[in-house]
C-alpha positions as CSV (number, residue, x, y, z in Angstrom):
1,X,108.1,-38.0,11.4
2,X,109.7,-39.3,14.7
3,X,106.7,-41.4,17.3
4,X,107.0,-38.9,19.9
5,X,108.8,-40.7,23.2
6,X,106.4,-42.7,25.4
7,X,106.1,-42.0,29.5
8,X,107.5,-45.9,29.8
9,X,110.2,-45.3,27.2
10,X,111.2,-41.8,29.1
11,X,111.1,-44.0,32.5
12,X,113.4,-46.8,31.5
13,X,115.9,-44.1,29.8
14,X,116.3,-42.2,32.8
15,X,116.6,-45.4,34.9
16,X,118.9,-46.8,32.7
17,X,121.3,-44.0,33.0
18,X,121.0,-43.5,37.0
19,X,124.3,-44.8,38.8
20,X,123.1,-43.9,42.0
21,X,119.7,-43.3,44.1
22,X,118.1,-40.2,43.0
23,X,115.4,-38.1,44.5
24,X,111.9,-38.9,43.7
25,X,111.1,-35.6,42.5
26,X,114.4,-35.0,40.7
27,X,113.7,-38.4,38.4
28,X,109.9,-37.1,37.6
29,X,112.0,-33.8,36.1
30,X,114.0,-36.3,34.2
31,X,111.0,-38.1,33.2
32,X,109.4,-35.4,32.1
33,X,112.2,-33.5,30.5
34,X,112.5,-36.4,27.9
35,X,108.6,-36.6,27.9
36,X,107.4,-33.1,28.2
37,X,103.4,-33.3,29.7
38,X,100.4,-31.0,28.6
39,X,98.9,-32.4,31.7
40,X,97.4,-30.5,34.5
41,X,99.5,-32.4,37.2
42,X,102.5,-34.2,35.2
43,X,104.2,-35.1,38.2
44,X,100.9,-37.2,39.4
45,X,101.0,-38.8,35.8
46,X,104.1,-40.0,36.5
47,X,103.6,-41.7,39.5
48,X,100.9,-42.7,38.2
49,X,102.6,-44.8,35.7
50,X,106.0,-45.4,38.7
51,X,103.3,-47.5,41.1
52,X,101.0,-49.2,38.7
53,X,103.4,-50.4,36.2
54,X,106.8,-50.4,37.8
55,X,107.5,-52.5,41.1
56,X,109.9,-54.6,39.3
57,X,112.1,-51.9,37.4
58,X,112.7,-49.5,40.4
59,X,112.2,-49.3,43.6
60,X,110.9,-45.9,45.8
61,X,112.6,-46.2,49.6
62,X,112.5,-42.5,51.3
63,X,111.6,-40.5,49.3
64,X,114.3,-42.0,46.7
65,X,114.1,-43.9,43.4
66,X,116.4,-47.1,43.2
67,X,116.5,-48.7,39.8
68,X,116.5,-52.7,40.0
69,X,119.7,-53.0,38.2
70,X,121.3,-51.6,41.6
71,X,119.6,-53.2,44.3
72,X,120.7,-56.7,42.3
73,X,123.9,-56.1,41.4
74,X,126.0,-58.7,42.6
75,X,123.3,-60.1,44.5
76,X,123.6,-64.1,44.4
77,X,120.5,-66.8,44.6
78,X,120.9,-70.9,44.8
79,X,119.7,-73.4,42.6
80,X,119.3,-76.6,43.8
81,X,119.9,-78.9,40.8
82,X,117.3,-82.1,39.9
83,X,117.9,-85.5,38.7
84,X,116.5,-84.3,35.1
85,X,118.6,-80.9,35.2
86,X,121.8,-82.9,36.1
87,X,121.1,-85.2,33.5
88,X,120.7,-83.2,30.7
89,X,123.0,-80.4,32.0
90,X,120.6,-77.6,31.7
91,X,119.1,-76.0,34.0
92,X,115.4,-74.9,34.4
93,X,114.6,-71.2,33.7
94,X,112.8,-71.6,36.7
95,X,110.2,-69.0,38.5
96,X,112.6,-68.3,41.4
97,X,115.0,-67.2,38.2
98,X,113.2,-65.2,36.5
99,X,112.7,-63.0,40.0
100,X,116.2,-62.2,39.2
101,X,115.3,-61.7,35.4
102,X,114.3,-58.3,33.8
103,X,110.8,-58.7,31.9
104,X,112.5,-58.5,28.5
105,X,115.3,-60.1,28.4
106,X,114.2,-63.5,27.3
107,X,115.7,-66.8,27.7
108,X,117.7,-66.8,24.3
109,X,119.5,-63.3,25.3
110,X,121.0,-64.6,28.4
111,X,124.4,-64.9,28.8
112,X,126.1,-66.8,31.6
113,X,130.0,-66.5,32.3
114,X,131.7,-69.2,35.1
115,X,133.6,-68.6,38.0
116,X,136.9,-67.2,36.0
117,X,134.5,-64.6,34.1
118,X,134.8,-66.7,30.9
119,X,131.7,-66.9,28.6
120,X,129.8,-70.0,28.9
121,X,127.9,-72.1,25.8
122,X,124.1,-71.9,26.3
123,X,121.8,-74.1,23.9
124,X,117.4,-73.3,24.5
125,X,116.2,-76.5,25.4
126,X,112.3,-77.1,25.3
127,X,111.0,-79.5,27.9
128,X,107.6,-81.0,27.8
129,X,105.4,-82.5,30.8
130,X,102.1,-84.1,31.5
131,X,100.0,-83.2,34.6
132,X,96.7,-84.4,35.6
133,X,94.2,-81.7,36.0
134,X,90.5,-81.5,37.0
135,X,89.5,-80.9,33.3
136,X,91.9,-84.1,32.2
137,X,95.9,-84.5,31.1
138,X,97.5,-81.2,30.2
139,X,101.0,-81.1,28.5
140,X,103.2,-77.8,29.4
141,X,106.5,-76.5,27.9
142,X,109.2,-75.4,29.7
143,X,112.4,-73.4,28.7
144,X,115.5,-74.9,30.2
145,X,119.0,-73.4,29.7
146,X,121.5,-76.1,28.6
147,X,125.1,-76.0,29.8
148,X,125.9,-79.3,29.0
149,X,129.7,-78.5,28.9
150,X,129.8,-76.7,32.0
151,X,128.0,-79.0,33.8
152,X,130.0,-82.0,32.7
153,X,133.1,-80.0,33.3
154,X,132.1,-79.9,37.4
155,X,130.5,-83.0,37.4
156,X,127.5,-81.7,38.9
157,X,125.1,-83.8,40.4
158,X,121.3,-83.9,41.8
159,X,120.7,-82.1,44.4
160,X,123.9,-79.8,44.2
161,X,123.7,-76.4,43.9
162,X,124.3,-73.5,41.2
163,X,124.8,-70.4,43.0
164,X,124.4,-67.8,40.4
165,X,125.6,-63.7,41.0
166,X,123.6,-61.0,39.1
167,X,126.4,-58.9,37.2
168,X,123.9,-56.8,35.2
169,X,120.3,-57.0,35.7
170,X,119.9,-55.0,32.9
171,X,121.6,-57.3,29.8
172,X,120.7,-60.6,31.4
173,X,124.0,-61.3,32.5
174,X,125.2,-63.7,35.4
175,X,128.1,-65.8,36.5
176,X,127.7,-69.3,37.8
177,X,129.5,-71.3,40.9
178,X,129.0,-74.5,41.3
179,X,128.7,-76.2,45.0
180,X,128.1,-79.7,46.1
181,X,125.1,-80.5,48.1
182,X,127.9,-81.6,51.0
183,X,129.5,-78.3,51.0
184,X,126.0,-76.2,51.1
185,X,125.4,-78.3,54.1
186,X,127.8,-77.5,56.1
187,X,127.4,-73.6,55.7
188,X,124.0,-74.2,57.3
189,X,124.1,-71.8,59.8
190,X,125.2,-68.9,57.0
191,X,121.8,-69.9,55.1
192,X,119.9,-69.6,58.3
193,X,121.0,-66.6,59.5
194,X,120.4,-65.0,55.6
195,X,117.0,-67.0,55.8
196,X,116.1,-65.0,59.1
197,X,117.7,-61.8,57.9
198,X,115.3,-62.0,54.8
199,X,112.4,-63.2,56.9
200,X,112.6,-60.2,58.5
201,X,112.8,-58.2,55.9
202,X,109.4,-59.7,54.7
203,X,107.6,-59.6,57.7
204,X,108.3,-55.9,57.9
205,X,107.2,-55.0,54.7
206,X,104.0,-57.2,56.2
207,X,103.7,-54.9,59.0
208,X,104.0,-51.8,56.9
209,X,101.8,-52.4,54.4
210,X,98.4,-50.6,54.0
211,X,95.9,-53.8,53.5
212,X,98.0,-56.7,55.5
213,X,98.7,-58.7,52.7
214,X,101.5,-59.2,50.1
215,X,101.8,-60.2,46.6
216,X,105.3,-62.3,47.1
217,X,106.5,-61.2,43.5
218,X,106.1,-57.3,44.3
219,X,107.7,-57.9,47.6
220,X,111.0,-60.1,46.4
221,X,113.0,-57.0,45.0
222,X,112.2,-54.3,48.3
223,X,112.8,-57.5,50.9
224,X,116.4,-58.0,49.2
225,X,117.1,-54.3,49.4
226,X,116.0,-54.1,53.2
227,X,118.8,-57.2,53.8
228,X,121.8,-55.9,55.7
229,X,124.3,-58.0,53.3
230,X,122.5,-58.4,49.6
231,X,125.3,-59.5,48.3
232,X,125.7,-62.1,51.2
233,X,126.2,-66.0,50.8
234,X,122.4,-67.0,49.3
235,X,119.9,-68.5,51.7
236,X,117.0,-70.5,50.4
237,X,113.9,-69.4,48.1
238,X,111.8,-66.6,49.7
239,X,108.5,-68.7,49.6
240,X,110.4,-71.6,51.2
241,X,111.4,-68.9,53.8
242,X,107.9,-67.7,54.5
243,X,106.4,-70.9,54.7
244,X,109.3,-72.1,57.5
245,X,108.6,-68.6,59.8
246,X,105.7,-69.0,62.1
247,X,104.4,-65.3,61.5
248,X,103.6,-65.4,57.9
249,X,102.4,-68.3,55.5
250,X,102.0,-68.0,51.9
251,X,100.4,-69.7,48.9
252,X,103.1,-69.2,46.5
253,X,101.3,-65.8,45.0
254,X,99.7,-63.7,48.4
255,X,101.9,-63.3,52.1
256,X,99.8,-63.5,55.1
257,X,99.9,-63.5,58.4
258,X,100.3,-67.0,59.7
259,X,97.1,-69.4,59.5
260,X,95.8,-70.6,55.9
261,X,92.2,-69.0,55.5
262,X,89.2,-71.3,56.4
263,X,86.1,-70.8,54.7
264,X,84.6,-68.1,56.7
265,X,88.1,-66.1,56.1
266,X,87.9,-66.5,52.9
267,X,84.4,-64.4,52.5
268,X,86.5,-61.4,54.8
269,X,88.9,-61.8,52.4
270,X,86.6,-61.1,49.1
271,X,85.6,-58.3,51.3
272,X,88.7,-56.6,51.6
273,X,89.1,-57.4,55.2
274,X,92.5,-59.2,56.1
275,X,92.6,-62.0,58.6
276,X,96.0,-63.3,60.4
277,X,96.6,-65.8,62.8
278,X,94.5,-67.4,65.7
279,X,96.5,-67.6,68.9
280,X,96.1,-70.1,71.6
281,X,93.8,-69.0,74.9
282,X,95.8,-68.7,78.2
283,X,94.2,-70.2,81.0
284,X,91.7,-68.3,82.8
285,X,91.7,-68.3,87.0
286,X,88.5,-68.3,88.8
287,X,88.7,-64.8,89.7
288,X,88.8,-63.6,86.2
289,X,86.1,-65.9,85.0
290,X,83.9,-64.6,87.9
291,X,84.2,-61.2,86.3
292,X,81.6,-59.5,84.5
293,X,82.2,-58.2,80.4
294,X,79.9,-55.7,79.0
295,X,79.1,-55.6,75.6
296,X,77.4,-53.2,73.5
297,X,76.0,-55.2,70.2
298,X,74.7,-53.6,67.2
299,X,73.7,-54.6,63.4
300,X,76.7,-53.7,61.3
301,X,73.5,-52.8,58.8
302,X,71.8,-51.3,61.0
303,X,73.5,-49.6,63.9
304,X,70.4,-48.3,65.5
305,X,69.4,-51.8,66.6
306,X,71.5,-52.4,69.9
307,X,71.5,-54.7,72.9
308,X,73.8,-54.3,75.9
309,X,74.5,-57.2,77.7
310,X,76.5,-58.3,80.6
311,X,78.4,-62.1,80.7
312,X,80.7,-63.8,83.1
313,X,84.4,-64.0,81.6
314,X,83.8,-67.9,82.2
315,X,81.5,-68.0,79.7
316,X,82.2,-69.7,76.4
317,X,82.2,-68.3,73.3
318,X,79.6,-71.2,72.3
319,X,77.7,-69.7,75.6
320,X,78.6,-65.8,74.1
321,X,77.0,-67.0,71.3
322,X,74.1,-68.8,72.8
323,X,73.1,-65.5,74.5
324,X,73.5,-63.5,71.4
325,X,71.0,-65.6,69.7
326,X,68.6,-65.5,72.4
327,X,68.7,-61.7,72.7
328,X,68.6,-61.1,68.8
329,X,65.8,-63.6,68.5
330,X,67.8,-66.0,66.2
331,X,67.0,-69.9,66.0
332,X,69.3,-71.6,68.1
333,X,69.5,-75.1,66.8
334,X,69.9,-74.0,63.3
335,X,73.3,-72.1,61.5
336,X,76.8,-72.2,61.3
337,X,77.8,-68.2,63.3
338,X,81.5,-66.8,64.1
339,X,83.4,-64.4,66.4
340,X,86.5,-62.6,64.8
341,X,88.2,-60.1,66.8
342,X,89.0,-56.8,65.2
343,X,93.1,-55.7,65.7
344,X,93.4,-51.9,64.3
345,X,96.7,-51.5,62.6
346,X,97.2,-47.5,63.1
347,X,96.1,-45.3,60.6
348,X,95.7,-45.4,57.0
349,X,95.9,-49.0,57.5
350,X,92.8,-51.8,57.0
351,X,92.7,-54.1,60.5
352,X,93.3,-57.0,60.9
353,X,90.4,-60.1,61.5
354,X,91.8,-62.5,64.1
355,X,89.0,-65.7,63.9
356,X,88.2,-66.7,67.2
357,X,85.5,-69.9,66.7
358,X,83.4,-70.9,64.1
359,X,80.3,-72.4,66.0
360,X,78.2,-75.1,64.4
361,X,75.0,-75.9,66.6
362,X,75.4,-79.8,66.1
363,X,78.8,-80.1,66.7
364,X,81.4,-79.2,69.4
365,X,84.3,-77.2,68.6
366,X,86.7,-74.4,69.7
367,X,84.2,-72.3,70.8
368,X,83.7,-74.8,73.5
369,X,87.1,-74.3,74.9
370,X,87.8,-70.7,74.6
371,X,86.7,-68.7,77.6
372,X,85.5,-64.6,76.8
373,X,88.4,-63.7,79.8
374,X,91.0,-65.8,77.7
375,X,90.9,-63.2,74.9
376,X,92.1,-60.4,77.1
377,X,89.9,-57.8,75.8
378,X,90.1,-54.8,76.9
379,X,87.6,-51.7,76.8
380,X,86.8,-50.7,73.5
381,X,88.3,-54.0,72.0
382,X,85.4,-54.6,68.9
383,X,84.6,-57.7,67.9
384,X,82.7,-59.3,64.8
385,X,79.9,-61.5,65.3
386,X,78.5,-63.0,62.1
387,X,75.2,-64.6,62.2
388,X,74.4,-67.3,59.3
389,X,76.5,-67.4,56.5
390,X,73.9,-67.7,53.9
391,X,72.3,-64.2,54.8
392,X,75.3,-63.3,56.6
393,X,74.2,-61.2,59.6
394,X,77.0,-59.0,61.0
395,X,77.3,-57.6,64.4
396,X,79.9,-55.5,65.8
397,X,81.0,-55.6,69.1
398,X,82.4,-53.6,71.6
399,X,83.4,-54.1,75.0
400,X,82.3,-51.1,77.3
401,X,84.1,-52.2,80.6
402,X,84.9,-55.2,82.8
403,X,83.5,-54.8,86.0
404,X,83.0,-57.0,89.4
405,X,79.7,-59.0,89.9
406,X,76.8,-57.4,91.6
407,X,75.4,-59.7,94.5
408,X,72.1,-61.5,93.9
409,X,72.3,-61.1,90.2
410,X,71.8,-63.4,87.2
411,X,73.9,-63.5,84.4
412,X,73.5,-63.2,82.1
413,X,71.5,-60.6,81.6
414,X,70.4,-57.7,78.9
415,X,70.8,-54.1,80.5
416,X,70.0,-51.4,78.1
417,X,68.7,-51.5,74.3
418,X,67.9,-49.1,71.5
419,X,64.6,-47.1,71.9
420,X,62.2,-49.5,70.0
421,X,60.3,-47.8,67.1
422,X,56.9,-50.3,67.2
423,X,55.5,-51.9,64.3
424,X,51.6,-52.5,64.8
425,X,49.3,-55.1,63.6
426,X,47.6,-54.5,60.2
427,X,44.6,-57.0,61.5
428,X,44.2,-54.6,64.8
429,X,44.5,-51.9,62.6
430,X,41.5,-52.5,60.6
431,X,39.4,-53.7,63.8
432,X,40.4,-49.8,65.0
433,X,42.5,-51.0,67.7
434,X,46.1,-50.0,67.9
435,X,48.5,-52.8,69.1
436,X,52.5,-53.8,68.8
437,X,53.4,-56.4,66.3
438,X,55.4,-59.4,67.3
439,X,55.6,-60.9,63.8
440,X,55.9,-60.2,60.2
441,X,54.2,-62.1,57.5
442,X,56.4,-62.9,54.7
443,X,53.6,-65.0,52.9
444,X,51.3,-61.9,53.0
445,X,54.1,-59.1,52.6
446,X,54.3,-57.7,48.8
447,X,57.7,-55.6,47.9
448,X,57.6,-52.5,50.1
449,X,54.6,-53.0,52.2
450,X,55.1,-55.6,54.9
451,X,52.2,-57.6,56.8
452,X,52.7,-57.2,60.8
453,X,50.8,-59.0,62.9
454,X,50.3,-59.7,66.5
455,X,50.3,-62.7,68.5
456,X,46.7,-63.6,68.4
457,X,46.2,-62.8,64.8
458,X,49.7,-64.8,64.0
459,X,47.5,-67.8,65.6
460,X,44.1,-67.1,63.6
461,X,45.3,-65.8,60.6
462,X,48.9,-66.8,59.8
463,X,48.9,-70.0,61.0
464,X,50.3,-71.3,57.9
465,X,52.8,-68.9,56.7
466,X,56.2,-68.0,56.8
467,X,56.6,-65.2,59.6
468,X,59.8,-64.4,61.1
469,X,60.2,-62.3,65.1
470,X,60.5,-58.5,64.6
471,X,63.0,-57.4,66.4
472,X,62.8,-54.1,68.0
């Protein structure tokens, strides 16, 4: 008895067959006319299966499917050629090849043909290489594809190129030109006008996508689809690309927005927030910095503990947070806080944390420099205020309006707060008297039930413990 047909096997037959972009919901009824479904929504299965397992076989632009073997076809990438490649005549089945490789065809199955369209001799070459790592000396292997013949044929040297076309993406088949290093220079200005065109390309895939980020091997194959001439004279590597445009950076794996992440962007990352670039301050005039921000600031935990305050827009943000500290009761010689601005991206889409200043208590930084009135906030602009990053006490902010100063008045200064809900001292308690807590005991405290005390009890009784300010 026949294995019945898988939903992968019916996906690659029915791209394997397209010639041309198909409807989305016209290739699920293909799908699922090879693979008939007993499920209660097959056309969810199947896209199920299109955007969890399939980014590098197809591509889904409008609505319409495009299989990879399409959006490369003909499409050519350079190869710059090292002293070891040149060498041996081989060259290096590289990352930025395999981009252009389908998953399965291996190094042994691919064939190469030169300029003419005449088969070329390929010998699978195994290189080996020592690196020092933190756990010692590691030995890799690397599969390198030897052309010995053709290579000797052009006399190709190091740092010459290979520019190789994709003839079918499908079979592993490519053609191979060969270009000196002298010649590649002088077409300079073609690679950096196809270096911006796919730069482009990248950063709008950037802009569209849902959490900020992208994983650079996803977005290689809809970036080169998106170009306005795939088939184009070949610019440089899209990492090298990224890396050289001041909007985005990358790490070899993720694209961000510009700005490799500090620690404290790091921790939003792990949290699923995204974080792009810092941007310099303008320059703020003594107007502006006479003008007064208010701020409504409230426990990210806890929204129903708020403070409103008013500060000049001279103020710091080391002043910002020197006020914050005061009003929330936090030490203010002792841990490391931060103010991140939060930049909404439209809907359906996570925003984006712009780090403002990291302040450190013994040392002077950016947050000594950067004036509130430099960030051009506007109402309802919302900030993050974090609060030690041990415990890691959030705050969001939001500016309620920017308004002129009011004569005789001190800023700055706390204007409205949440209705407190007392705590009252256990000690008074037990005396009969009823009277506000100021402290809470954590040396006394057990699980659930919590020791408050008041000032004068703090003194006679608590001397010795660990209480902390209640904050009401």
């Amino acid at each position: 008895m026949n294995k019945p047909m898988s939903y992968d096997d019916a996906i690659e037959a029915v791209l394997a067959r397209m010639e041309g972009p198909v409807p989305y919901d016209e290739f699920i009824a293909r799908v699922l006319e090879l693979r008939p479904s007993q499920a209660k929504n097959p056309t969810q299965t199947i896209k199920s299966k299109v955007r969890f397992g399939w980014h590098d076989r197809m591509l889904v632009v409008d609505n319409e499917v495009i299989p990879t073997h399409m959006v490369l076809a003909g499409v050519r990438f350079a190869l710059r050629v090292s002293p070891k490649e040149a060498e041996a005549g081989a060259l290096l089945c590289s990352m930025q090849f395999r981009e252009y490789m389908k998953g399965v065809v291996s190094p042994e199955d691919v064939r190469f043909e030169d300029a003419e369209g005449k088969p070329l001799s390929v010998e699978l070459l195994a290189w080996t290489h020592s690196e020092k790592t933190i756990f010692g000396v590691d030995t890799f292997t690397e599969t390198a594809l030897g052309l010995s013949d053709w290579f000797r044929a052009n006399r190709i040297q190091p740092d010459d190129f290979v520019l190789v076309t994709v003839i079918d993406w499908n079979r592993g088949h490519y053609r191979l030109d060969h270009e000196t290093a002298r010649r590649r220079r002088k077409r300079r200005s073609e690679i950096m006008d196809r270096n911006q065109a796919l730069a482009d390309a990248i950063f709008q895939l950037l802009e569209a996508s849902h959490e900020g980020r992208l994983f650079g091997y996803e977005v290689f194959l809809p970036a080169v689809a998106l170009l306005p001439d795939p088939q184009g004279y070949p610019g440089d590597p899209w990492n090298v690309v990224v890396q050289a445009d001041p909007r985005m950076v990358t790490d070899g794996i993720w694209i961000n927005y510009s700005a490799a992440p500090s620690s404290l962007q790091r921790v939003l990352i792990q949290r699923g927030d995204i974080v792009t670039r810092k941007r310099t301050p303008k320059r703020v005039s003594r107007h502006e910095a006479q003008r007064v921000y208010r701020f409504r600031v409230s426990l990210e935990h806890n929204k129903s503990f708020w403070r409103e305050i008013e500060i000049p827009g001279g103020y710091t943000l080391s002043q910002f947070d020197d006020t914050l500290r005061d009003v929330f009761l936090y030490e203010a010689d002792d841990h490391l806080s931060s103010f991140t601005q939060r930049v909404s991206r439209g809907r359906g889409k996570l925003p984006l944390m712009v780090e403002l200043a990291v302040i450190n208590p013994f040392d002077e930084g950016e947050a000594e420099d950067t004036q509130v009135a430099a960030l051009e906030l506007v109402p309802g602009d919302r900030l993050v205020y974090v609060y030690d990053f041990g415990d890691w006490i959030e705050h969001r902010i939001e500016l309620k309006q920017i308004a002129e100063p009011e004569a005789e008045v001190e800023y700055p200064r706390l204007v409205a707060q949440n209705r407190p809900r007392y705590k009252y001292c256990k000690a008074c308690a037990a005396e009969g008297r009823k009277v506000v807590a100021t402290y809470g005991c954590e040396t006394c405290s057990e699980g659930r039930h919590p020791v408050y005390i008041c000032d004068d009890h703090a003194m006679e009784l608590h001397e010795d413990h660990w209480t902390y300010d209640i904050l009401y």
